[in-house]
MIBAVEX-244112 format. One record per atom (N, C-alpha, C): residue in one letter; z, y, x. Coordinates in steps of 0.1 Angstrom, whole numbers, plus 5000, padded with zeros to 4 digits. Layout:
aZYX/...
***
This chain:
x500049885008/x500050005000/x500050135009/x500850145020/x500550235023/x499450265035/x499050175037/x497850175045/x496750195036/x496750165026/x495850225016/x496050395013/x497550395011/x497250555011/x496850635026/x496750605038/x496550675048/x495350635052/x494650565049/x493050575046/x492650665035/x493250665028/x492650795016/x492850925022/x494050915028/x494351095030/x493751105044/x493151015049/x492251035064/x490951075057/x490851025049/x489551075038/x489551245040/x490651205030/x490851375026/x490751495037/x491551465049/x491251535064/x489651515066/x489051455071/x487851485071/x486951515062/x487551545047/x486551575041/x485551485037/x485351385037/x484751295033/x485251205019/x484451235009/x485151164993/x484451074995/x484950924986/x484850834984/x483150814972/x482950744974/x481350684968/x481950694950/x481150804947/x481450794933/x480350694921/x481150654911/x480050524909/x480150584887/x479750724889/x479950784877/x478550764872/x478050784856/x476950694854/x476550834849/x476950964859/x476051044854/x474751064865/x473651144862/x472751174870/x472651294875/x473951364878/x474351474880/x474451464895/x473651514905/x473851454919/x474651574928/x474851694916/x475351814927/x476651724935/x477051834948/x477851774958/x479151814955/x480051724956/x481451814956/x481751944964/x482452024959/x482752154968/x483452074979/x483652154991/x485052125000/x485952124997/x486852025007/x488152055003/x489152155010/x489752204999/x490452365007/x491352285013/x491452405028/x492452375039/x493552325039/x494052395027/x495652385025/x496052195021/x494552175014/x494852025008/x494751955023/x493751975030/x493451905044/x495051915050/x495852005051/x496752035062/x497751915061/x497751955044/x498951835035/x498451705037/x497551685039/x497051545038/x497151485051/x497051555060/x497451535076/x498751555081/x499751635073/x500951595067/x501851475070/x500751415058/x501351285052/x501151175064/x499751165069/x499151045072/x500851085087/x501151165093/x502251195100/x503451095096/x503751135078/x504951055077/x504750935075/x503550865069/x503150805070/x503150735079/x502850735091/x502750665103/x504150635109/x505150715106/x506550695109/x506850595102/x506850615088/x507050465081/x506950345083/x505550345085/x504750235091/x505850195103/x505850255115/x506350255125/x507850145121/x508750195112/x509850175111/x509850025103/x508650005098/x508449855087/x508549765100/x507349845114/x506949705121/x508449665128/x509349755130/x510749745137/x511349625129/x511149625116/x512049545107/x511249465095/x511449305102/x510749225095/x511549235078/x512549225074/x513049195063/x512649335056/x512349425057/x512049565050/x510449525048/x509749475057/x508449505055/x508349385041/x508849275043/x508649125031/x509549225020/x510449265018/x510849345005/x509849455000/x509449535012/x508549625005/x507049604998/x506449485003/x505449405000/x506049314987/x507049284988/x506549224970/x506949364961/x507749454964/x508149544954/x506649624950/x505949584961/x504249634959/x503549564949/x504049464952/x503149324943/x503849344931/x504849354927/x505749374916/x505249504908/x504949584912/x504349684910/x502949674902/x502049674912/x500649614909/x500749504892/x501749454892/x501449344885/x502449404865/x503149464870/x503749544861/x502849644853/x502249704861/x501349894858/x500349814855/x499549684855/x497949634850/x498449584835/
***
C-alpha cells in the first residue's frame, strides 16, 4: 500500500498523470500541476520513505501492516 502511494506521488512530482481510459474523445491535455501540489507530494514520498525504512527494521510491524491492508481492501469492495 504504500508503495503504491509513492509511486503515485512520484507521479505527481514529475508531473506525469496516469493513462486515462475515459470513453470520451475529448483529447485536450491536462493542465500542469501547480507547484505547491508537486512540493506536497515530494513531501510525502520523504515521509514515506521513513516509513518504509522503519517496516524493513521490523518484521512483526511490516506482517501486521500487510494484513490490516488486506483487511482493508476486502472490507471497502
Amino acid at each position: 500500500m504504500l508503495y503504491d502511494l509513492r509511486r503515485d506521488m512520484d507521479a505527481v512530482v514529475k508531473d506525469t498523470p496516469p493513462e486515462r481510459d475515459d470513453d470520451d474523445d475529448d483529447d485536450d491535455p491536462l493542465p500542469p500541476t501547480p507547484a505547491v501540489i508537486r512540493i506536497a507530494a515530494r513531501a510525502s514520498i520523504i515521509l514515506i520513505d521513513k516509513y518504509i525504512d522503519l517496516m524493513k527494521e521490523s518484521k512483526l510491524y511490516l506482517f501486521v501492516m500487510g494484513n490490516v491492508a488486506t483487511f482493508l481492501r476486502l472490507a471497502c469492495s
